[in-house]
N, CA and C atoms as a LAMMPS dump frame, in Angstrom:
ITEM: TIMESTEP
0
ITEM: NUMBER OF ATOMS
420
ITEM: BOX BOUNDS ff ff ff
-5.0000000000000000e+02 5.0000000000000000e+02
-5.0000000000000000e+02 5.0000000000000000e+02
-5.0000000000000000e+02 5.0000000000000000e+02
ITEM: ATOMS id mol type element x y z
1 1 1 N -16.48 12.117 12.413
2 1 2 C -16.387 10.673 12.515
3 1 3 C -15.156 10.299 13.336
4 2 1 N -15.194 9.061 14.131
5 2 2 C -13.935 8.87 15.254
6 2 3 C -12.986 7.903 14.253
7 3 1 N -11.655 7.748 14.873
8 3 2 C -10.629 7.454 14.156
9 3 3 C -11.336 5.889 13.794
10 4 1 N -11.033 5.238 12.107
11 4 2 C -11.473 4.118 12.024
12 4 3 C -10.143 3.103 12.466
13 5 1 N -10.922 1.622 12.452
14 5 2 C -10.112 0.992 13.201
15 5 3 C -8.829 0.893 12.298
16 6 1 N -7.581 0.371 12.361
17 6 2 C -6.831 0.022 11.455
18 6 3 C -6.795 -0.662 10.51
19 7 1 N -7.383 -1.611 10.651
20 7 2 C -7.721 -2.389 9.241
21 7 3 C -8.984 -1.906 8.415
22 8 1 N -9.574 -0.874 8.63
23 8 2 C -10.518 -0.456 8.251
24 8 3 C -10.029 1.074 7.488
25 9 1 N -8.778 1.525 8.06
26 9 2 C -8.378 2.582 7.849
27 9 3 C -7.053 2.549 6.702
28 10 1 N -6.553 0.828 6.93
29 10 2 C -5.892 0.481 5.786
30 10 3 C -6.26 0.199 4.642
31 11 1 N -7.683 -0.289 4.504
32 11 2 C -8.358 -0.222 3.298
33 11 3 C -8.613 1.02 2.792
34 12 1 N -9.215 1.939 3.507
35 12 2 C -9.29 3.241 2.702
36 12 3 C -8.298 4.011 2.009
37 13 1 N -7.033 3.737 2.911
38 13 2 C -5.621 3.568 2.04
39 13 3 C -5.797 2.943 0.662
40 14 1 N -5.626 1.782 0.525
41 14 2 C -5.346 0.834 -0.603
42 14 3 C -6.581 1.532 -1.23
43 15 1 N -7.666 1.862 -1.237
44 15 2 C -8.865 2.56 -1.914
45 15 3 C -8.314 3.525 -2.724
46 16 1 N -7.717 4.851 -1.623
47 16 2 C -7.193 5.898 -2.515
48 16 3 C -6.065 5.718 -3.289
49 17 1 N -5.08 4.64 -3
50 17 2 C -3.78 4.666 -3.713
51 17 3 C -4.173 3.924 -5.178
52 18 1 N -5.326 3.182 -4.975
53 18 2 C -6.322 2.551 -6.278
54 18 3 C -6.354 3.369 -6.777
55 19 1 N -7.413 4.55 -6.866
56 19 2 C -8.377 5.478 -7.138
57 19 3 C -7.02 6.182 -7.661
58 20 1 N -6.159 6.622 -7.093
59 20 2 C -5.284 7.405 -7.998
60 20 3 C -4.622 7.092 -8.725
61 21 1 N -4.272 5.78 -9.142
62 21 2 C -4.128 4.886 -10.426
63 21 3 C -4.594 5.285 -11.679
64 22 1 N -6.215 5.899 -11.262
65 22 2 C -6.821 6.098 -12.264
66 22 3 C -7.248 7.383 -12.601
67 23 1 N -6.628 8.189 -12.093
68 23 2 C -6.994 9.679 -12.061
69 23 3 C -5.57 10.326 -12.068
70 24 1 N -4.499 10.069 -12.821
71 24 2 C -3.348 10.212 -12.918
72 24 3 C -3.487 12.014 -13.309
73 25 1 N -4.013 12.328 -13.521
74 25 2 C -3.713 14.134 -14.175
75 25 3 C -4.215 15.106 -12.768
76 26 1 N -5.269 14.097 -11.979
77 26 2 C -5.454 14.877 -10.364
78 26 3 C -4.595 14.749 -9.181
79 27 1 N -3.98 15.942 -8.828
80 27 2 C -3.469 16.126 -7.465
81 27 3 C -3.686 15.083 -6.571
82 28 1 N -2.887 14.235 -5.522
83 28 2 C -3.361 13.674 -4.586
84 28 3 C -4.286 13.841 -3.997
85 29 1 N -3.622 15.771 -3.517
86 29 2 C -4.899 16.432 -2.546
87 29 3 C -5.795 16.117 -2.974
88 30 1 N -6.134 16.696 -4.224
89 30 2 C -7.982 16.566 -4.392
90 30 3 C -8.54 15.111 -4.219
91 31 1 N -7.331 14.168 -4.626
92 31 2 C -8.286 12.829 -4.78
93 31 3 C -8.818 12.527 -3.426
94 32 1 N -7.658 12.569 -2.18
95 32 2 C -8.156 12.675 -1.01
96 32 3 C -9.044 13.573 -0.473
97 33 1 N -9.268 14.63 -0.535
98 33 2 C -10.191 15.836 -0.626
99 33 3 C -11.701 14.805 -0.99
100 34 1 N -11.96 14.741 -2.062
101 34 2 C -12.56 14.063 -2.839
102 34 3 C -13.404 12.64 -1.817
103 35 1 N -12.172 12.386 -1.469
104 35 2 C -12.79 10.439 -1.007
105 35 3 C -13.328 11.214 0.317
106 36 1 N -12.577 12.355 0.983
107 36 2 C -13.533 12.013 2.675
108 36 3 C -14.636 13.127 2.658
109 37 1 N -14.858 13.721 1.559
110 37 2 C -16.189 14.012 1.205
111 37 3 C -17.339 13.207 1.109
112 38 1 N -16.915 12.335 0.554
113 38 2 C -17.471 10.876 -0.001
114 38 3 C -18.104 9.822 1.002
115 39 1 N -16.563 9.668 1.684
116 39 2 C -16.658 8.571 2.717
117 39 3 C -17.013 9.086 3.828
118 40 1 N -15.668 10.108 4.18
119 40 2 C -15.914 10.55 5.577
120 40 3 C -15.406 10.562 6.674
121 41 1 N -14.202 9.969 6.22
122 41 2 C -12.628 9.608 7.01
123 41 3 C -11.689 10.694 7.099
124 42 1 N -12.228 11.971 7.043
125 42 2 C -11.254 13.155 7.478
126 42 3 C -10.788 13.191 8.928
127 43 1 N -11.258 12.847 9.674
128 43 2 C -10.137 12.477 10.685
129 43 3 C -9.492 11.494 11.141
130 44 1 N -9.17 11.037 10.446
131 44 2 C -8.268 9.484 10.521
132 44 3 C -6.694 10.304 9.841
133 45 1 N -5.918 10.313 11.26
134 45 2 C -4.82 10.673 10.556
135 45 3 C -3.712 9.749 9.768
136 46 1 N -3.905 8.466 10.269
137 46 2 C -3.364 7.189 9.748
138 46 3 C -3.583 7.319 8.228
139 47 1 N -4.592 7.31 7.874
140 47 2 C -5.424 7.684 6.079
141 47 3 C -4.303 8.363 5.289
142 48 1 N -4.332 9.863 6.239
143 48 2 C -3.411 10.847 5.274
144 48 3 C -2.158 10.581 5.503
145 49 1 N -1.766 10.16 6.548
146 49 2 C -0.29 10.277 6.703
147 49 3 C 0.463 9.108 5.647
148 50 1 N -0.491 7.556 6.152
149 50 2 C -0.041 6.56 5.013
150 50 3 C -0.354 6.559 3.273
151 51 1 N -1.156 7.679 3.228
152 51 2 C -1.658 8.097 1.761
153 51 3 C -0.667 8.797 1.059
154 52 1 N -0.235 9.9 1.78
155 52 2 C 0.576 10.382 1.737
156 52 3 C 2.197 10.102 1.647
157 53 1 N 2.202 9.784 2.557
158 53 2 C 3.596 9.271 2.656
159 53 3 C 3.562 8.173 1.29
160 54 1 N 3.007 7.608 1.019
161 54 2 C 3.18 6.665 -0.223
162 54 3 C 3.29 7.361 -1.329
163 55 1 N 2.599 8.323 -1.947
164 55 2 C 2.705 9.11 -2.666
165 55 3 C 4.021 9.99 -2.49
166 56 1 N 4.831 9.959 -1.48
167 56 2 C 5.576 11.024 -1.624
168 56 3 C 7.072 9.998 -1.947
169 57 1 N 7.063 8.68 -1.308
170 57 2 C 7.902 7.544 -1.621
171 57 3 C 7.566 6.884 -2.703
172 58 1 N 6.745 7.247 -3.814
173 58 2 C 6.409 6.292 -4.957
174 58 3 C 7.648 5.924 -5.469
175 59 1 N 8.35 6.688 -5.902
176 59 2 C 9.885 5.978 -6.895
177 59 3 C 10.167 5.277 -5.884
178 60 1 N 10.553 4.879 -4.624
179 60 2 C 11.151 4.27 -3.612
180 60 3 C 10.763 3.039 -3.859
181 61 1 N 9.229 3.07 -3.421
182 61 2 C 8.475 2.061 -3.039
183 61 3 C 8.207 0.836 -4.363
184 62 1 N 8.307 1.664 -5.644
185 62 2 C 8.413 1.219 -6.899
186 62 3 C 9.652 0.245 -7.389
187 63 1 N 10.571 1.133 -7.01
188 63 2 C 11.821 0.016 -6.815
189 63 3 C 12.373 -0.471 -6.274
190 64 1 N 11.349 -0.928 -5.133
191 64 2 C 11.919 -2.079 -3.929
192 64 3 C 10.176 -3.443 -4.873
193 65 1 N 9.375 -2.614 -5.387
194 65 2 C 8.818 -3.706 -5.901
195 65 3 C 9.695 -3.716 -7.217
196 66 1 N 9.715 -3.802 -8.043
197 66 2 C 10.688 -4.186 -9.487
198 66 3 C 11.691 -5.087 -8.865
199 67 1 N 12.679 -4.538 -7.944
200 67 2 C 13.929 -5.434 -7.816
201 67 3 C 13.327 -6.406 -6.868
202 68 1 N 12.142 -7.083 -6.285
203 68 2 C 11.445 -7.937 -5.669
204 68 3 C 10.618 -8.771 -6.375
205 69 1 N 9.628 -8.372 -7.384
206 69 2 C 8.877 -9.038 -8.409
207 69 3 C 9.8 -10.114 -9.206
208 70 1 N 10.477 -10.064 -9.197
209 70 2 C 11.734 -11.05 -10.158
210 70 3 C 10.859 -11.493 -11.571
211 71 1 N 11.055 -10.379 -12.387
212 71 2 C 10.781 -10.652 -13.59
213 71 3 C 9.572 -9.542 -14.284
214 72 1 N 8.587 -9.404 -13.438
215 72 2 C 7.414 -8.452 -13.587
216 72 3 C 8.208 -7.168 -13.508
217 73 1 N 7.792 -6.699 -14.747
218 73 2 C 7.445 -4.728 -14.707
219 73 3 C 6.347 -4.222 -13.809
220 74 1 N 6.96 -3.451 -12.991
221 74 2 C 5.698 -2.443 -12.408
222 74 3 C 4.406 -2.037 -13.345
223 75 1 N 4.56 -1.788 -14.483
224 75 2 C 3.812 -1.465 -15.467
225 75 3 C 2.945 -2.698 -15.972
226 76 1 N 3.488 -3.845 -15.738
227 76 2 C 2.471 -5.365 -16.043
228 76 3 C 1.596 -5.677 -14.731
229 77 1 N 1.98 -5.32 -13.236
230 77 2 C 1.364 -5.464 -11.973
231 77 3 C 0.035 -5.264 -12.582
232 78 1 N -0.889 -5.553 -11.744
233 78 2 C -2.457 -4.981 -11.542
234 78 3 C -2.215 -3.722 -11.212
235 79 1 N -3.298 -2.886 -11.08
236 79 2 C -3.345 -1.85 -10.343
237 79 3 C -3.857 -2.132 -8.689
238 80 1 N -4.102 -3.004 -9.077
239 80 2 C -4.902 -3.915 -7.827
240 80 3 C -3.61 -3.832 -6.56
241 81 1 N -2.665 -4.953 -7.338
242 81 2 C -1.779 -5.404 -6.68
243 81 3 C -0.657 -4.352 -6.854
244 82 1 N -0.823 -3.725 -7.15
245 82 2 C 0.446 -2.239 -7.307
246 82 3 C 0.207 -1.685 -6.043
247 83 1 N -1.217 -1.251 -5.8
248 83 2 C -1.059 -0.218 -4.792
249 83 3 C -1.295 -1.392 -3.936
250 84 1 N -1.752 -2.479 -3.257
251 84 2 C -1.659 -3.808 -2.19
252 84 3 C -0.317 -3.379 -1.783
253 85 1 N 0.714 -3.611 -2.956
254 85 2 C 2.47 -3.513 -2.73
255 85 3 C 2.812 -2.307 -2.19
256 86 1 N 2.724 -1.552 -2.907
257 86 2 C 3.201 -0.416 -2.111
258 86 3 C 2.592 -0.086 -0.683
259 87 1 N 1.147 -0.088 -0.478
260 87 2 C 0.814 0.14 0.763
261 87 3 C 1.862 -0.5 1.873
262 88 1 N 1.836 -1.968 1.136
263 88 2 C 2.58 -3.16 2.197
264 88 3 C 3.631 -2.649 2.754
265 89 1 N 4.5 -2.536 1.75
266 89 2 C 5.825 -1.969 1.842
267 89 3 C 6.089 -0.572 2.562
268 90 1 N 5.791 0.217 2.12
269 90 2 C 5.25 1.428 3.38
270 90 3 C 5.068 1.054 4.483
271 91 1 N 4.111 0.171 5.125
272 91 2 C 3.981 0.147 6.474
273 91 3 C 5.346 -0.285 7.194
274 92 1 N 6.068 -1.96 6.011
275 92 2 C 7.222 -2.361 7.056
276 92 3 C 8.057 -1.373 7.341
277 93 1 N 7.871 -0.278 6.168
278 93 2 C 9.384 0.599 6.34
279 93 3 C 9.187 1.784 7.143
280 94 1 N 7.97 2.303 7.154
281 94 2 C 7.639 4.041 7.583
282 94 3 C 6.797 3.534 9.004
283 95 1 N 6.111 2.905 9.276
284 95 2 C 5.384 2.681 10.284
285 95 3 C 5.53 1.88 11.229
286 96 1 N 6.505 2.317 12.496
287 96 2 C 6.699 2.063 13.272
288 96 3 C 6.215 0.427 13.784
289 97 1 N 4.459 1.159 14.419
290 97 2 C 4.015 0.566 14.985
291 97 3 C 2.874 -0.798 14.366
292 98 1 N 3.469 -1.331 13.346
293 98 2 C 2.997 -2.233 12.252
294 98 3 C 3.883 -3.16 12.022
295 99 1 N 4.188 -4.364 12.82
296 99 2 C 4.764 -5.37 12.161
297 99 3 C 5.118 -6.279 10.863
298 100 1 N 6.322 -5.815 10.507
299 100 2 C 6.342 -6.595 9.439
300 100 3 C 4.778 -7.842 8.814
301 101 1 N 5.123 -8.93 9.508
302 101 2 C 4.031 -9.943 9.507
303 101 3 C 2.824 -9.537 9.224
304 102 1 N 2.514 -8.161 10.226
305 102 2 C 1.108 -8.098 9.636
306 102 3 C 0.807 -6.811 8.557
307 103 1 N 1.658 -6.71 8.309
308 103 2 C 1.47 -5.81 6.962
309 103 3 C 1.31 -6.708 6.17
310 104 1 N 2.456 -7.927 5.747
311 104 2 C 1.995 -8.721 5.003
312 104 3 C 0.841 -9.459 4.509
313 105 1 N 0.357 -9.765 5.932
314 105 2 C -0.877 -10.392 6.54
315 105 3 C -2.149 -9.575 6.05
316 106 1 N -2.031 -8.004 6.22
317 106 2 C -3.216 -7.216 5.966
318 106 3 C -3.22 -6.885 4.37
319 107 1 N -1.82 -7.2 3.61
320 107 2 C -1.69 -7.189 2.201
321 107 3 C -2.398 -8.129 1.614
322 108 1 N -2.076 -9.66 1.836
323 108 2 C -2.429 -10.529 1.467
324 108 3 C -4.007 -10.647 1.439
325 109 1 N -4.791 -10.213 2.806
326 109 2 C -6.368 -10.167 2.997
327 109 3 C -6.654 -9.214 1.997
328 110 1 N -6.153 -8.166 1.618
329 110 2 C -6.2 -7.472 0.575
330 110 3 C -6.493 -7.742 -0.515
331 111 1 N -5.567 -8.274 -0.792
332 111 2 C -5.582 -9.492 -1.957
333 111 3 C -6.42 -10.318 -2.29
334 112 1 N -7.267 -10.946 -1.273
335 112 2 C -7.962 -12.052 -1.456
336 112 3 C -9.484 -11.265 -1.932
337 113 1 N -9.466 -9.509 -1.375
338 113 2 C -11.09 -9.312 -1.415
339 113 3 C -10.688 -8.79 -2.697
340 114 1 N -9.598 -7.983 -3.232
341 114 2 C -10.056 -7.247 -3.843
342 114 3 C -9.381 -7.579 -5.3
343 115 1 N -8.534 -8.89 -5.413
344 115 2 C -7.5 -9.169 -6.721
345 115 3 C -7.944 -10.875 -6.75
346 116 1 N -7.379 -10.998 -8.141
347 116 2 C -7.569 -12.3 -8.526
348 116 3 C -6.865 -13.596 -7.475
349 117 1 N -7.179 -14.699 -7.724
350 117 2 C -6.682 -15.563 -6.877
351 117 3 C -4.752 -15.872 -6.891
352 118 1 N -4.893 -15.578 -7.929
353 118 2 C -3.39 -16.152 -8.575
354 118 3 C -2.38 -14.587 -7.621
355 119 1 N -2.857 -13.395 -7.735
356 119 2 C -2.176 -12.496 -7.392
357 119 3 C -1.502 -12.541 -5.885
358 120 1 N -2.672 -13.904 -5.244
359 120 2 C -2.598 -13.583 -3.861
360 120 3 C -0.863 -14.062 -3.472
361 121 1 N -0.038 -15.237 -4.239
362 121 2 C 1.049 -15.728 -3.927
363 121 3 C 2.262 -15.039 -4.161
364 122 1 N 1.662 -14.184 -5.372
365 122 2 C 2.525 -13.024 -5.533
366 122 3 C 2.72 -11.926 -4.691
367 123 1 N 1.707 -11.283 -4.251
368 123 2 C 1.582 -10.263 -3.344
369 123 3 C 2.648 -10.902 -2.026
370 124 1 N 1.939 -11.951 -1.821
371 124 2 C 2.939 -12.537 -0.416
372 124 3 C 4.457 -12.8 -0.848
373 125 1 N 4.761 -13.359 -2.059
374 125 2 C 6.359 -13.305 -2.161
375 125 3 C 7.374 -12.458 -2.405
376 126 1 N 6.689 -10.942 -2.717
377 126 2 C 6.999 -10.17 -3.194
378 126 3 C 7.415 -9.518 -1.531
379 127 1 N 6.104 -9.249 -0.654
380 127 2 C 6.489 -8.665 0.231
381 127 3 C 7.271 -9.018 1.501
382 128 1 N 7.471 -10.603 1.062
383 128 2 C 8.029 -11.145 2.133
384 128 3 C 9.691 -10.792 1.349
385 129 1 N 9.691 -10.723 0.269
386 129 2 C 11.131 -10.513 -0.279
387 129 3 C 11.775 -9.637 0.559
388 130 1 N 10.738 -8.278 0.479
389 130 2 C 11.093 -6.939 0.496
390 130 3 C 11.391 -7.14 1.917
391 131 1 N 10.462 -7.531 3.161
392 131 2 C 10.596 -7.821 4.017
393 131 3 C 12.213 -8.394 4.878
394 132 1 N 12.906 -9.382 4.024
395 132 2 C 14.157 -9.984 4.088
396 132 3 C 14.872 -9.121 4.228
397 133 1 N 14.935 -8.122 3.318
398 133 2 C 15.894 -7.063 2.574
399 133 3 C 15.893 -5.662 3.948
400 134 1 N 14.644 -5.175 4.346
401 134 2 C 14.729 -4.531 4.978
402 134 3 C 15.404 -4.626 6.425
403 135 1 N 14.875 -6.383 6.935
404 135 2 C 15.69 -6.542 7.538
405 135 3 C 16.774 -6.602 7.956
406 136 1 N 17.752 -7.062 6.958
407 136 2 C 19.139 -7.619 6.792
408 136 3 C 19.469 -5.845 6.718
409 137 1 N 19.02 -4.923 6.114
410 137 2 C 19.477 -3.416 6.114
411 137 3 C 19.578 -2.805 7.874
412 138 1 N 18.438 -3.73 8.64
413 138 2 C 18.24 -2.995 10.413
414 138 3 C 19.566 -3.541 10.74
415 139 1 N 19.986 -4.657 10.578
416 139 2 C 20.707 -5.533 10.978
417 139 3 C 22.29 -4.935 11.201
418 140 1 N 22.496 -3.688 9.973
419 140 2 C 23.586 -3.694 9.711
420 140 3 C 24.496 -2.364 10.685
């Protein structure tokens, strides 16, 4: 199968970082193993690298959401909106070629297909927080 488009390839992201929410006792590998059996996205290196890489920054990515959520436990998030966040956040920080804005932007659409309505203002204030923060860190 040829590389999927990016926003198509960011969902399968947010899919697996879902999916392993719920399969906490399985290896990444396999879960990914698993999905492009399934799906069929084994060559999309974007998939593994941002799958990956999230999984390997979870404590990171975890506590740039906590000290951003202002008030929410990671542990009260959705699972929905857990992995939305972290994906988000990953892209502004690890991925170059992904603008802030539209990480947000592709978080938020996120949001709208796949989480409740109320989550969607959260998702956006959260990552625009994080967003601030990273900046003011290039800055320095």
């Amino acid at each position: 199968m040829a590389a999927l488009k990016r926003r198509e390839a960011r969902e399968e992201v947010f899919r697996l970082l879902f999916e392993t929410e719920f399969h906490g006792g399985m290896p990444p590998e396999e879960i990914f193993s698993l999905a492009c059996e399934d799906r069929g996205f084994e060559g999309d290196g974007y998939i593994r690298e941002v799958y990956f890489g999230v999984r390997e920054r979870l404590e990171e990515l975890d506590g740039l959401i906590a000290r951003h959520s202002r008030g929410w436990r990671p542990d009260r998030i959705t699972p929905v909106s857990r992995s939305i966040l972290r994906l988000g956040i990953y892209e502004m920080r690890y991925v170059e070629d992904v603008p802030a804005a539209v990480a947000i932007n592709e978080a938020v659409e996120l949001t709208k297909r796949y989480d409740a309505e109320k989550a969607r203002s959260f998702v956006n204030g959260v990552l625009n927080s994080v967003k601030d923060e990273l900046e003011a860190e290039r800055a320095l």
